[in-house]
N, C-alpha and C positions, 0 to 999 in steps of 0.2 A: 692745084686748081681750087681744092674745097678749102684750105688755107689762105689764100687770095682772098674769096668768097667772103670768107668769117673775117678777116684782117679788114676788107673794106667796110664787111656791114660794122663794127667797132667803130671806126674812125667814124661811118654815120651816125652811128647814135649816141655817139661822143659827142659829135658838134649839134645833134641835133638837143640833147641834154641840155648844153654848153649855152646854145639860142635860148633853148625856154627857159633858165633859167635868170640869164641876162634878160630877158624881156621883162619876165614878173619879177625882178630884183628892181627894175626902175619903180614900180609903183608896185608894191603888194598889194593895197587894196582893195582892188579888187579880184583879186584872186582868193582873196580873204571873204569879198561876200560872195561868190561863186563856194564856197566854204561853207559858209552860214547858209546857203539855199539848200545844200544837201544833205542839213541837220547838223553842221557841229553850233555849237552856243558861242556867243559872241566871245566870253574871254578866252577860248581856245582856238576861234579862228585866226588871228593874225599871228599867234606863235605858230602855232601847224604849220601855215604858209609859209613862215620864213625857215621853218624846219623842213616843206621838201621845195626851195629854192636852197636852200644849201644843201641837200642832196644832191639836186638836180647839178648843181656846180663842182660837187666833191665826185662824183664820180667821174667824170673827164678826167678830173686834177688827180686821181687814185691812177687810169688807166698810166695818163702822161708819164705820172712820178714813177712808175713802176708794181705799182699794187693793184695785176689785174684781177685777184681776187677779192677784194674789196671793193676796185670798180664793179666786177659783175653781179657781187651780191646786192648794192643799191640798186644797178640798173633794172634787177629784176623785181627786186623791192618797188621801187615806181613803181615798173611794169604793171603789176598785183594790185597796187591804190588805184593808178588811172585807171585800169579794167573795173575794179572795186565799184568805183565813181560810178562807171557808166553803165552797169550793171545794176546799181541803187538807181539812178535819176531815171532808167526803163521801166523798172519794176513798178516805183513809186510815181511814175509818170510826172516827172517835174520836167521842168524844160530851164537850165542851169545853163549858163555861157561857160564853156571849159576854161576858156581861158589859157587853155597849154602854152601862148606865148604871146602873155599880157595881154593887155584891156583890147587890145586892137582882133584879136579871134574870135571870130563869128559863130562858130561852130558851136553846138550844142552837145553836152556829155551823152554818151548813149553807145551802141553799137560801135561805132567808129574806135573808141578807147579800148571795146574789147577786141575787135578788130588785128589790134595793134599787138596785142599781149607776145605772137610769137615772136616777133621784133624783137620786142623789150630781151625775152626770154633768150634769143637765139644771140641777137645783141652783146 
């Protein structure tokens, strides 16, 4: 049963990885200035973002291929940044569009990304 459990929540946040990163891979942009809102400097936000959109991608593609240790150390790795995020934009009272799955997410970074962390973790 608790096999089941972990096998399903994987495949979730597999495709859930899988979505966000196919979202913000269509336009980085602005994930890149949701980037720059929460202090990184312009010549390192749009490499960053296309470094955790290939994340976001490579871990699926590690679970698939068969390297689910490689999948689970990215996925907690996100995990750790989005918590990070939302964690920074509280503290420092900014109000950032996360962006988790491109321009079209409404949602603001904050509580909600740390929320998520057992996810990522258990994931």
């Amino acid at each position: 049963m608790v096999t089941t459990l972990l096998a399903a929540l994987a495949v979730a946040t597999c495709a859930t990885l899988g979505w966000s990163g196919l979202a913000k891979g269509q336009n980085a942009r602005p994930f890149a200035v949701s980037l720059r809102e929460i202090g990184l400097s312009r010549p390192l936000a749009m490499p960053v973002a296309g470094l955790v959109i290939a994340c976001e991608m490579a871990a699926p593609a590690s679970v698939i291929g068969g390297s689910n240790r490689a999948g689970a150390v990215l996925v907690v790795v996100l995990g750790v940044c989005f918590a990070t995020a939302g964690v920074w934009a509280v503290a420092r009272r900014l109000k950032v569009a996360c962006r988790c799955f491109g321009f079209r997410s409404l949602r603001h970074l904050g509580w909600h990304q740390v929320a998520l962390l057992p996810w990522w973790v258990l994931g």
